[in-house]
SEDOSE-231567 format. One line per 5 residues: number of its first residue (from 1); for each residue y, x, z of C-alpha. Coordinates in pm, whole numbers, padded with zeros to 5 digits. Example, Ala and Ser with C-alpha at 12.3 -4.5 7.8 and 13.67 -1.06 7.14 Angstrom:
1 = -00450:01230:00780; -00106:01367:00714
END
This chain:
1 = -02058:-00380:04490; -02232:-00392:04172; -02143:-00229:03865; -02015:-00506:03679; -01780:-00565:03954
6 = -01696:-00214:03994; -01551:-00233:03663; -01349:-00483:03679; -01202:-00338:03986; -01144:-00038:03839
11 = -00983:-00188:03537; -00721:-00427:03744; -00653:-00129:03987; -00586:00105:03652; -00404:-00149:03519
16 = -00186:-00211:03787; -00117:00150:03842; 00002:00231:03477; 00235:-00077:03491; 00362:-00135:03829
21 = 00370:00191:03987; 00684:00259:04195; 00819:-00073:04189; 00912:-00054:04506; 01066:00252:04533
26 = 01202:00283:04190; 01573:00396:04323; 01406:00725:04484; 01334:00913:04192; 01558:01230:04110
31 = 01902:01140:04055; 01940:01320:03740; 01671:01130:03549; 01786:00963:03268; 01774:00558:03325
36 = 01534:00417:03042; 01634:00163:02774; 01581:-00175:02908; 01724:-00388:02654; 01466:-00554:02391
41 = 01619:-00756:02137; 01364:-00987:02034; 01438:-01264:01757; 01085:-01417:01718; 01109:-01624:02099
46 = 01476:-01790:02019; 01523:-01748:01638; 01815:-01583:01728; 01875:-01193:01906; 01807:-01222:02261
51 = 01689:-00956:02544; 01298:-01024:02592; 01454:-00972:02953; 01553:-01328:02961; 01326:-01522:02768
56 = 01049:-01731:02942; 00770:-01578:02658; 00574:-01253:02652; 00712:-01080:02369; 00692:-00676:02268
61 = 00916:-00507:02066; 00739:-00230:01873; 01079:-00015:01706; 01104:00219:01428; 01054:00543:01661
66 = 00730:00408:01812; 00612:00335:01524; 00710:00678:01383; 00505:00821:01704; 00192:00612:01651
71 = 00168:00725:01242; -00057:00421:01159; -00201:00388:00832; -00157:00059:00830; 00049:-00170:00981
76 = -00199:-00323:01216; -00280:-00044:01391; 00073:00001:01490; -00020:-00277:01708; -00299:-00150:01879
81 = -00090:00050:02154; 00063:-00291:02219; 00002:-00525:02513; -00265:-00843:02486; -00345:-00717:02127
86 = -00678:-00615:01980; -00623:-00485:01640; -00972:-00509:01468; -01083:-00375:01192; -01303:-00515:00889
91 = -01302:-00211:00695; -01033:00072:00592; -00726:-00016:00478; -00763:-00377:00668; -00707:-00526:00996
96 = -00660:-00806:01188; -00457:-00852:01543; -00645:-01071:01802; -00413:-01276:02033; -00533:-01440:02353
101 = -00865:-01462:02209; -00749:-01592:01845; -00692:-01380:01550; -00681:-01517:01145; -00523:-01850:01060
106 = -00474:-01905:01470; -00203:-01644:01445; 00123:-01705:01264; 00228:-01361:01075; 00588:-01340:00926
111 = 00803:-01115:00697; 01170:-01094:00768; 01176:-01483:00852; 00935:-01568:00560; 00601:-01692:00676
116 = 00278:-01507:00556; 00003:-01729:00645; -00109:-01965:00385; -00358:-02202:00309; -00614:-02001:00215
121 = -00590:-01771:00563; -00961:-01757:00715; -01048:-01838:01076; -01172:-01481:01113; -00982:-01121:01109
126 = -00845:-01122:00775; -00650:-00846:00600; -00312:-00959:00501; -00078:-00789:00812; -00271:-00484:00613
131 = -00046:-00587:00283; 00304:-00492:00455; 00310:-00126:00433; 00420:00053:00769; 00711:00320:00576
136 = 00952:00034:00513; 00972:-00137:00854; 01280:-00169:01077; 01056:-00335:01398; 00814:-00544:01466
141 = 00797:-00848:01728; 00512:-00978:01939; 00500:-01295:02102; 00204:-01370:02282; 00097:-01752:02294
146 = 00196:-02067:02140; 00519:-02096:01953; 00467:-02374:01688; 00747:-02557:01845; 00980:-02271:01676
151 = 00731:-02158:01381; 00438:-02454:01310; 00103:-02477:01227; -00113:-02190:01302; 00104:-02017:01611
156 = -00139:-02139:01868; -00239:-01747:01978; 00114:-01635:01895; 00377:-01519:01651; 00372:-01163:01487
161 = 00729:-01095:01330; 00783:-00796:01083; 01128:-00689:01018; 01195:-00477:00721; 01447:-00190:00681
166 = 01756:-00307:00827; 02043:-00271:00601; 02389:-00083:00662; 02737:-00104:00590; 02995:00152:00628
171 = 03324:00134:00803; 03522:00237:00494; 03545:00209:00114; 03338:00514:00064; 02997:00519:-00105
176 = 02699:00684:00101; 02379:00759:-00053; 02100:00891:00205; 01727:01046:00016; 01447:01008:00246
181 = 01098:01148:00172; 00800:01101:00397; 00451:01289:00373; 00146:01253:00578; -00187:01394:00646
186 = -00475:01337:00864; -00796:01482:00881; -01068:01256:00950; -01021:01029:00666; -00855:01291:00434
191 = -00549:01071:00409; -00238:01167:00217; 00042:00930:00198; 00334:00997:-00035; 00693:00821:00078
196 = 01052:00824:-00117; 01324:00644:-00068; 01692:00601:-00112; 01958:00381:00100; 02313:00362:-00030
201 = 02622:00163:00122; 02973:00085:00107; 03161:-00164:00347; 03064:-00467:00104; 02728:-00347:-00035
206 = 02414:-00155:00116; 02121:-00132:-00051; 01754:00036:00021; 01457:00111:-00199; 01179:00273:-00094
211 = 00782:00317:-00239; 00469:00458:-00119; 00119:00580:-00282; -00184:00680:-00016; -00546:00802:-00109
216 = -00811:00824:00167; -01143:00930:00177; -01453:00854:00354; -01418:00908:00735; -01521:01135:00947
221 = -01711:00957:01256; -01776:01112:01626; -02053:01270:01739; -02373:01074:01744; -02541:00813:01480
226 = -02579:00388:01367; -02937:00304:01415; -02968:00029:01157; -03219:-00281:01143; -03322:-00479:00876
231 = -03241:-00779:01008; -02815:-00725:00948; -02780:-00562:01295; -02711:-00230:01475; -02683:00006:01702
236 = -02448:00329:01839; -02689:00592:01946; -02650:00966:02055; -02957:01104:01915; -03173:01036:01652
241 = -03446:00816:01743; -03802:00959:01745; -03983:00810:01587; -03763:00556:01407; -03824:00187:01496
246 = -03975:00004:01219; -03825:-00148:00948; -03488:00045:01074; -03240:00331:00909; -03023:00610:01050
251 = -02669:00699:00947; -02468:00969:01021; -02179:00874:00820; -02009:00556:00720; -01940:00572:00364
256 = -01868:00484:00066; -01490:00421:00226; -01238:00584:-00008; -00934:00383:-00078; -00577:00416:-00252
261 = -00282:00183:-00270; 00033:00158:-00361; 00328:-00025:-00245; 00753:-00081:-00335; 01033:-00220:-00196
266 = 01424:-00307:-00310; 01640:-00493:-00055; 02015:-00560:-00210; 02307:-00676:00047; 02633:-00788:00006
271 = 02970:-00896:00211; 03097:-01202:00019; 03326:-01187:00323; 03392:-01090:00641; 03167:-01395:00783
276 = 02918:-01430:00482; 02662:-01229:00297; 02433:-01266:00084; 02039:-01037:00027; 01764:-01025:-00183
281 = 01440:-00836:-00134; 01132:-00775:-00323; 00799:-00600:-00170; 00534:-00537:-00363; 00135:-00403:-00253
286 = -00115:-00291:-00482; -00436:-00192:-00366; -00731:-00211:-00662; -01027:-00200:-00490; -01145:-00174:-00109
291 = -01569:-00148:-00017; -01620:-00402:00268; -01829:-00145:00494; -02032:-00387:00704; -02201:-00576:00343
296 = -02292:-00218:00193; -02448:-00097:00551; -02651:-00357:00604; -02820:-00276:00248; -02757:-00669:00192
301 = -02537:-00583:-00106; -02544:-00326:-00339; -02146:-00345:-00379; -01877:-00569:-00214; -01532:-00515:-00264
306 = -01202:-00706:-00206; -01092:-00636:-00586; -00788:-00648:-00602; -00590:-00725:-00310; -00212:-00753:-00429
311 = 00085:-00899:-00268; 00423:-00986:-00407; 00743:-01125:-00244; 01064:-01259:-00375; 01356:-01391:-00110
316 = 01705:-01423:-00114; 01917:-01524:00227; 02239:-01637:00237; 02437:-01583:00610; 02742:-01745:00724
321 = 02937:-01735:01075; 03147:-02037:01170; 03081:-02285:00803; 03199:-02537:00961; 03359:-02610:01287
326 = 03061:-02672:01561; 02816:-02432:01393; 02843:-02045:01515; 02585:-01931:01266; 02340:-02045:00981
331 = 02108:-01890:00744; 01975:-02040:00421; 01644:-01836:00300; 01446:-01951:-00030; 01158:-01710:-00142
336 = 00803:-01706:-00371; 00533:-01566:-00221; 00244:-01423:-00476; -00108:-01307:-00286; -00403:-01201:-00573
341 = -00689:-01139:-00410; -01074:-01081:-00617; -01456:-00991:-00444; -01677:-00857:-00656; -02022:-00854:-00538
346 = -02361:-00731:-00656; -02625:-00812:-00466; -02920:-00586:-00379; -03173:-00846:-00420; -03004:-00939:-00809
351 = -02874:-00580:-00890; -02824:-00690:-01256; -02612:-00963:-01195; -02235:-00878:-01038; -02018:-01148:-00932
356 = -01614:-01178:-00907; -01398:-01483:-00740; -01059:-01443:-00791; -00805:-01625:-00639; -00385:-01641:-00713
361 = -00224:-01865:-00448; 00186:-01907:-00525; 00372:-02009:-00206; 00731:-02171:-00268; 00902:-02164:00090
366 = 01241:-02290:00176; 01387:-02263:00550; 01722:-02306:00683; 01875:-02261:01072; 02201:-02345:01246
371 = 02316:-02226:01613; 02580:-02398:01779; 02727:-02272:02132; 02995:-02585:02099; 02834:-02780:02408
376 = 02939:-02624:02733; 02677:-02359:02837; 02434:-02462:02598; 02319:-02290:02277; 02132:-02516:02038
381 = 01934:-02402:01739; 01805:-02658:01505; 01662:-02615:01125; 01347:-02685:00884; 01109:-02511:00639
386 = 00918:-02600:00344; 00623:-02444:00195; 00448:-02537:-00080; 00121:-02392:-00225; -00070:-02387:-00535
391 = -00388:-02211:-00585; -00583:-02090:-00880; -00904:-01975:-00848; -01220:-01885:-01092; -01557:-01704:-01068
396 = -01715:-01435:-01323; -02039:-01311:-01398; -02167:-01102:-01561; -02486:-00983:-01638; -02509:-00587:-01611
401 = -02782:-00522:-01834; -02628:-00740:-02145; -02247:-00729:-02057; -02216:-01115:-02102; -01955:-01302:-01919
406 = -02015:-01636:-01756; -01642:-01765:-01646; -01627:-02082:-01423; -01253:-02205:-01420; -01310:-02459:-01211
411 = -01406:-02257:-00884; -01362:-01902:-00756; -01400:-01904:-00398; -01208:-02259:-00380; -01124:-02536:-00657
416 = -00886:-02476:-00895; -00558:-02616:-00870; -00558:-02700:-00515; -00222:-02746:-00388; -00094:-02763:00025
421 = 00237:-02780:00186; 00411:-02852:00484; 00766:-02996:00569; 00890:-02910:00932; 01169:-03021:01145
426 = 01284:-02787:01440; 01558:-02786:01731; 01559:-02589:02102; 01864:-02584:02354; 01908:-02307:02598
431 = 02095:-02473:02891; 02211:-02218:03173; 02172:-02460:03523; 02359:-02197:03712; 02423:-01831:03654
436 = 02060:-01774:03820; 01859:-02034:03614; 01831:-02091:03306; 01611:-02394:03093; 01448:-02383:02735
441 = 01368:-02689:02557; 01251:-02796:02229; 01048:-02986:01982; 00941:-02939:01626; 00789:-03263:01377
446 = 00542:-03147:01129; 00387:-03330:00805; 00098:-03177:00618; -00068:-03249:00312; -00373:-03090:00123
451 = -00531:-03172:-00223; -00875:-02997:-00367; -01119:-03203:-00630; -01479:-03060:-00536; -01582:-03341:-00840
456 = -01671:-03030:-01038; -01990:-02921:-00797; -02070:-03296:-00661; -01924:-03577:-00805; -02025:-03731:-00427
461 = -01733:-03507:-00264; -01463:-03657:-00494; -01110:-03538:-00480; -01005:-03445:-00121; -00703:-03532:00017
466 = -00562:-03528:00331; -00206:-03558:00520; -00096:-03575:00898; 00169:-03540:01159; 00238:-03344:01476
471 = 00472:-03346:01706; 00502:-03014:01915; 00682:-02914:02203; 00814:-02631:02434; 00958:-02598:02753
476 = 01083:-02225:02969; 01212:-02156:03258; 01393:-01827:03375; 01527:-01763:03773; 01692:-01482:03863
481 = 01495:-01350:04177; 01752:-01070:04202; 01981:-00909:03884; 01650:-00696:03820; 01383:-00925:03869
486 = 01283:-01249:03678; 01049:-01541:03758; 00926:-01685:03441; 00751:-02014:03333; 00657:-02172:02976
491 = 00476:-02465:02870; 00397:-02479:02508; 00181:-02736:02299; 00103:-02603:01945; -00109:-02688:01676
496 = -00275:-02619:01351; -00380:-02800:01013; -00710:-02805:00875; -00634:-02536:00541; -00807:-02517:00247
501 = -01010:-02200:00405; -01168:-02528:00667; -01218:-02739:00417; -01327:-02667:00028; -01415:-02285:00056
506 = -01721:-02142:-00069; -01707:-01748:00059; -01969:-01494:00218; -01875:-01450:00597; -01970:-01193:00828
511 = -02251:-01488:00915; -02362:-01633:00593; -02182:-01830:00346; -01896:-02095:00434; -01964:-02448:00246
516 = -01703:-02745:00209; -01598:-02911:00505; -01407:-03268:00477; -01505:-03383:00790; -01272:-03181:01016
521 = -00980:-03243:01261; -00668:-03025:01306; -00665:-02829:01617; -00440:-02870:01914; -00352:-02682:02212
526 = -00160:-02618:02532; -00048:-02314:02734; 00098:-02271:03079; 00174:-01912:03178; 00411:-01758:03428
531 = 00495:-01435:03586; 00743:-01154:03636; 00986:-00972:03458; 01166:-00662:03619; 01391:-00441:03406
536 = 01537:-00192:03690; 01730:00159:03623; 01409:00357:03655; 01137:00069:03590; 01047:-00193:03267
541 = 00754:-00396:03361; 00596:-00797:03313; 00311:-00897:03494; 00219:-01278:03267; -00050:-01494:03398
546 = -00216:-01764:03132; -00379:-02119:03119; -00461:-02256:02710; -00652:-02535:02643; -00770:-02631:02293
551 = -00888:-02926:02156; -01111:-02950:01853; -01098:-02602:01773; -01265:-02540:01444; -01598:-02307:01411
556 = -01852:-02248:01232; -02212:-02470:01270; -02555:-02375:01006; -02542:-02690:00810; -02912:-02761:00847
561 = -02806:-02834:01237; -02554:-03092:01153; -02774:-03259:00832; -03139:-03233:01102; -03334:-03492:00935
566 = -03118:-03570:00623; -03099:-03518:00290; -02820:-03195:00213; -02547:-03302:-00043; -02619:-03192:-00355
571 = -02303:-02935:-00311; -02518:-02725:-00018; -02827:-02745:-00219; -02625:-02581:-00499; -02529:-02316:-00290
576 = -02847:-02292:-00115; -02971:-02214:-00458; -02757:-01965:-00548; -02799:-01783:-00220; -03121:-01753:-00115
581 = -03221:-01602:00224; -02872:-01626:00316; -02780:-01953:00592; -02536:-02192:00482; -02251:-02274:00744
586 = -01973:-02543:00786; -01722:-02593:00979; -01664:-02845:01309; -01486:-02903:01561; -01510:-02824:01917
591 = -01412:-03035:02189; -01237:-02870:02470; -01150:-02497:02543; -01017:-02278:02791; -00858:-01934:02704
596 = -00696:-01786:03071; -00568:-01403:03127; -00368:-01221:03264; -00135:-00915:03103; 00014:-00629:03267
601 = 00289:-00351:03109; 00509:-00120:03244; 00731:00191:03217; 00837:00379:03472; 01081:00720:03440
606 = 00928:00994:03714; 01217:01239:03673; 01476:01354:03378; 01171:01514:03190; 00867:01248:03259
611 = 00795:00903:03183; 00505:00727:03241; 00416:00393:03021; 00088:00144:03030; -00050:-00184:03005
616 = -00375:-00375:03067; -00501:-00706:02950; -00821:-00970:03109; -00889:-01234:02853; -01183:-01494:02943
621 = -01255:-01769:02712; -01508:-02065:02801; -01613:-02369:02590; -01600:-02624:02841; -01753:-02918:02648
626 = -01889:-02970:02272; -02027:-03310:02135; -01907:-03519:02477; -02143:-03275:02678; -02105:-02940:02859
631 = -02249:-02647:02709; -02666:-02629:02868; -02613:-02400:03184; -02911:-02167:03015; -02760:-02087:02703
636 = -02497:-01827:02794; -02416:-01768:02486; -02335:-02183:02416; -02017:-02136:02657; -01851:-01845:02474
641 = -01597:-01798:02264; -01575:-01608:01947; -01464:-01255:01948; -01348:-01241:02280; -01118:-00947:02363
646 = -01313:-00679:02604; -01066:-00558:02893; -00815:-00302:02741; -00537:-00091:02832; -00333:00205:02814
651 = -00226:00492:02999; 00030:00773:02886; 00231:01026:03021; 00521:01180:02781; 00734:01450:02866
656 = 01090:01503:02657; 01377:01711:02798; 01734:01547:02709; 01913:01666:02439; 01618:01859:02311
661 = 01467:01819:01981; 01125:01795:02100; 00882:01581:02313; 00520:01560:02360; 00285:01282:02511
666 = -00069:01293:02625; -00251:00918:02635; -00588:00740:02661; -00683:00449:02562; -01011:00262:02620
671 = -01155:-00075:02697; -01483:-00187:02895; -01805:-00325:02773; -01820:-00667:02575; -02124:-00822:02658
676 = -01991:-01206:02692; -02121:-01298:02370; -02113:-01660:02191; -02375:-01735:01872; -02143:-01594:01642
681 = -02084:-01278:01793; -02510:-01245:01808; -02547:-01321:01461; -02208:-01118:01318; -02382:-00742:01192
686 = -02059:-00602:01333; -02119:-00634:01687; -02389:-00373:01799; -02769:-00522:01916; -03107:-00594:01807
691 = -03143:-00961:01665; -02912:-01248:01530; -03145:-01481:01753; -02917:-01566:02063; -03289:-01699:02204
696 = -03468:-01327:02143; -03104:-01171:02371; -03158:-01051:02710; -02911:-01210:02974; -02835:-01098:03313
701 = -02762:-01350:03591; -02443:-01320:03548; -02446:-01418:03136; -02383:-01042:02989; -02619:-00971:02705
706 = -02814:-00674:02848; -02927:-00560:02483; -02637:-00644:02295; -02262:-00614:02306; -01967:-00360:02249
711 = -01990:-00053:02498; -01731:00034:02649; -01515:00344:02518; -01196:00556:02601; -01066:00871:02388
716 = -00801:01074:02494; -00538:01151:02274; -00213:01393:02241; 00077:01400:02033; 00427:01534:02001
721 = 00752:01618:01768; 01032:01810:01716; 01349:01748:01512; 01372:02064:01244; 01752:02061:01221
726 = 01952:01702:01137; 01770:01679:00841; 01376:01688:00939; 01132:01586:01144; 00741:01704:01217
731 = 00522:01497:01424; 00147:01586:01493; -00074:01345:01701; -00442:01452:01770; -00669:01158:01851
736 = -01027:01082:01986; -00962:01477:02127; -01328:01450:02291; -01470:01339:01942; -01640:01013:02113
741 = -01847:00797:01873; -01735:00430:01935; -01576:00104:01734; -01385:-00142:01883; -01509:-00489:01980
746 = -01557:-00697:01624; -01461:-00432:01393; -01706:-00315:01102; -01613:00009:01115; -01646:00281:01375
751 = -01334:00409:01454; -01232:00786:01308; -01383:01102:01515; -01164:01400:01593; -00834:01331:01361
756 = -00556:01564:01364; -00257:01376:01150; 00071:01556:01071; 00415:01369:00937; 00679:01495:00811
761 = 00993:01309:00770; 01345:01372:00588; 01658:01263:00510; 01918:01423:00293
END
């Protein structure tokens, strides 16, 4: 058995172990152990509170004590102890969940029911999950595949829902007013992080406000070095090389990484009656500047920053039980959504010359929902949603040696005064066949529109506009194998809209630079997956099996490919000009492929005092055929997909006593070599190897890049807490304990060395 093989064998047996173990023999445990908490609420699968028990989707429910155990820094890695998701990282202060092989506008991210994604969302890891800060949350839900039959365009990898502080009303006509205070430290990057807050409540009005401030420093790596090339790539190496390879740089550090932000929140309920109420929220983030680590590295640019990267919401909701006879329950929610986002970029070939895009994009959304149980044994939900979006957008420059300004209204990174929206048209019914099967069905009708004028750079492009429909369905199946054990099925078609990201941007990439693409389909998909659910006394545990196919999913081709032999528009000449050395891409779209794996998670109590929890995720993604032909057998890395997910898991034993104020958990975490690598992933300077050439890559016969690729990596990790009275609580968690060197699969940043973080938390 080779040693590929021997890997994966390793990995499914590990895997299988961590979530499955004593299934059988779950009632033989000590009698005194405490039965865990089996029932998940999830919202995101139904729209409406349900037990992830009986749903036919592969949802995780993250609450507010794991996420006070995991003491992310941001609110993606919260998500990186969670099953089927990779949560990359661009740079500090930024990252990006990968679902089922898609991450970026393929993903469909959501506030307290108010959609984040917008027009302007890029295909790759993006950092907007990043703009939520972590203090303020109540839960959040993962559901893993499509869902734009319940949520639209963009949920073709799945649905990430964020639930803000839950609000509270008393039993009685007295006024409560609970302090909180939350500070933070960790070693690695330096980190402090500052949180106040205050929650207040009577039996008709509850309110919470809370606000944050963080500074963090460069951060401290593992042991060993980057070997750097010239050509954008590089390498993780132990020692130092001797001699160094030509026209190639060591690091020891990654750096300059500092950042600081800032962030607010003020959520206002109130009981109009006993069956309606009425809230209003605003969030705010503020973060002024943030280096992008894998631009400065590469010594490609002298500085590039996202500058600024702000954030502001506005909703109201409005909830009534029974407003008219056949409706149980129906919410109203209108809200303004306000992301300001700037680069600023100087270039180390043109030091004297700095460049800043800045971009404002104002979303208007509108959504309403209605649940009805008046059919017998039937539970219907039906609704819409509006959003509409209107950009402004404008480039500086300015020349470093004079201090003159050059301001171009009429572009940033997109044109000015582009507008989108979508209108949508939802409804699902839950029918229960018998009291051991239940059925899920539903349908969703979506119109698009999109409007950019490109006139200003090439009267030839014109104004753009472009509109469509899709129709989107869903259908789930749960049987009752015994009162503890559930066979699950779903088939879900979802979709997503070319966005003004496809198809008038002009940005730097992680590849080159995007151009305008008009010429562009929307993408389409469908997913079959199945498995089992158990949720026994001693055991929690899903094992989900997938099948996705997509259709015309969008990627990036160098435009010189697509125009062999033609004259370039005078648009990609333009940019061509204004970019030398650097290769022009647009986008286009693929025509069939296959994303299949398989996801594993358990939790299994050993006796009163231990509990063992893990999961493990396979995810394999083939291009199957591109311009009516297959991909040629020869190019490996032809068939591949982009950023595709190395096997991961988790493993972690924690012991806590009942009725004790203390606990402690030891955990690893790790993932196996990437090596299945498509063009992209060759040419992207954040996954390690020697050459952007996919011709000059090494292959075995099996199609792993033998000189290229993410190694694989595991740290092991400890952490624990203890309750200091009512009033307090202390948590320390010491990560990466062996100080391993690594970064995770796509990320542009290693990950931090030997990090010792302590929290402490009160209330008053």
């Amino acid at each position: 058995m080779n040693q590929y093989i021997q890997g994966r064998f390793f990995f499914l047996f590990f895997s299988i172990v961590s979530g499955l173990i004593n299934l059988i023999s779950h009632g033989e445990s000590d009698s005194q152990a405490e039965a865990i908490k089996m029932g998940e609420i999830s919202v995101s699968a139904n729209r409406i509170a349900k037990e992830t028990f009986r749903t036919p989707n592969s949802i995780s429910v993250i609450e507010k004590s794991q996420m006070q155990r995991v003491a992310a820094t941001i609110t993606p890695q919260i998500l990186a102890e969670t099953v089927g998701v990779l949560a990359q990282q661009t740079t500090v202060g930024q990252g990006s969940p990968i679902l089922r092989g898609l991450t970026g506008y393929q993903t469909l991210l959501q506030i307290d029911n108010v959609r984040l994604n917008n027009s302007t969302f890029r295909s790759g890891p993006n950092q907007y999950l990043s703009t939520i800060a972590p203090h303020g949350l109540d839960r959040i839900e993962v559901l893993r595949g499509p869902n734009s039959m319940l949520y639209g365009s963009g949920a073709i990898g799945g649905v990430i829902s964020v639930y803000s502080h839950r609000l509270n009303y008393r039993n009685d006509e007295k006024f409560s007013l609970v302090p909180l205070a939350n500070l933070r430290f960790s070693s690695a990057q330096k980190g402090r992080v500052g949180m106040l807050g205050l929650h207040g409540s009577t039996n008709d009005l509850a309110f919470f406000v809370t606000s944050s401030v963080r500074r963090f420093g460069d951060q401290k790596l593992g042991a060993g070095y980057n070997l750097h090339y010239n050509n954008r790539k590089f390498e993780i190496v132990g020692e130092k090389p001797n001699p160094l390879p030509k026209n190639s740089w060591i690091k020891k550090d990654e750096k300059p990484l500092g950042w600081s932000g800032i962030d607010a929140m003020a959520k206002l309920g109130y009981k109009i009656s006993k069956d309606q109420q009425i809230s209003f929220c605003y969030q705010t983030w503020r973060q002024p500047e943030l280096n992008r680590y894998d631009k400065i590295s590469t010594r490609e640019y002298e500085l590039y920053q996202f500058s600024p990267q702000n954030r502001n919401l506005l909703y109201t909701a409005y909830e009534s039980k029974k407003p008219i006879e056949f409706i149980d329950e129906a919410i109203l929610t209108l809200s303004y959504q306000q992301q300001i986002e700037g680069r600023k970029q100087i270039k180390a070939a043109n030091p004297n010359e700095q460049k800043e895009k800045f971009d404002e994009v104002g979303t208007f959304g509108l959504s309403g929902q209605a649940m009805s149980t008046s059919l017998p044994r039937q539970r219907i939900i039906f609704g819409g949603d509006f959003y509409f979006d209107r950009l402004s957008s404008r480039t500086v420059k300015t020349n470093l040696v004079t201090r003159t300004e050059q301001v171009n209204s009429d572009w940033g990174r997109f044109p000015n005064n582009s507008l989108a929206s979508d209108l949508n048209l939802f409804a699902q019914s839950e029918v229960e066949v018998s009291p051991d099967l239940q059925l899920v069905l539903g349908g969703r009708l979506t119109h698009y529109d999109l409007q950019s004028d490109l006139s200003s750079r090439d009267a030839s492009f014109g104004l753009y506009q472009k509109s469509g429909q899709a129709l989107t369905g869903n259908t789930g199946v749960v049987f009752s194998i015994t009162e503890n054990l559930n066979w699950v099925a779903n088939f879900g078609t979802a979709f997503r809209a070319p966005n003004l990201n496809d198809t008038t941007v002009v940005e730097v990439t992680n590849e080159g630079i995007d151009a305008p693409s008009l010429d562009i389909n929307p993408e389409s998909s469908w997913t079959l997956e199945t498995g089992l659910k158990a949720n026994f006394s001693r055991l929690i545990g899903s094992v989900t099996l997938y099948h996705s196919e997509i259709r015309d999913l969008i990627s990036r081709i160098p435009v010189k490919e697509i125009y062999e032999g033609k004259d370039l528009p005078k648009l990609y000449k333009d940019i061509e000009l204004e970019n030398p050395d650097t290769e022009i891409f647009i986008q286009d779209n693929i025509d069939q492929t296959q994303i299949r794996g398989i996801e594993l998670s358990g939790t299994v109590v050993l006796n009163s005092r231990l509990t063992m929890y893990g999961h493990g995720t396979i995810t394999r993604g083939h291009i199957l055929k591109n311009n009516g032909e297959p991909p040629n057998p020869k190019e490996f890395w032809a068939a591949r997909i982009r950023r595709e997910a190395p096997p991961m898991g988790l493993i972690a034993l924690q012991w806590k006593e009942h009725k004790k104020p203390y606990w402690c958990e030891l955990y690893v975490r790790g993932a196996m070599s990437q090596r299945r690598l498509s063009r992209g992933d060759i040419r992207d300077p954040r996954i390690q190897g020697k050459t952007r050439d996919p011709k000059l890559v090494e292959f075995d016969e099996n199609g792993l890049a033998l000189d290229a690729g993410t190694p694989s990596w595991y740290t092991l990790n400890l952490r624990g807490g203890v309750k200091l009275g009512q009033l307090a609580r202390l948590n320390m968690n010491i990560e990466n304990l062996m100080n391993r060197r690594y970064r995770q699969h796509g990320s542009g940043i290693s990950s931090p060395g030997f990090n010792l973080t302590t929290s402490l938390s009160t209330s008053f």
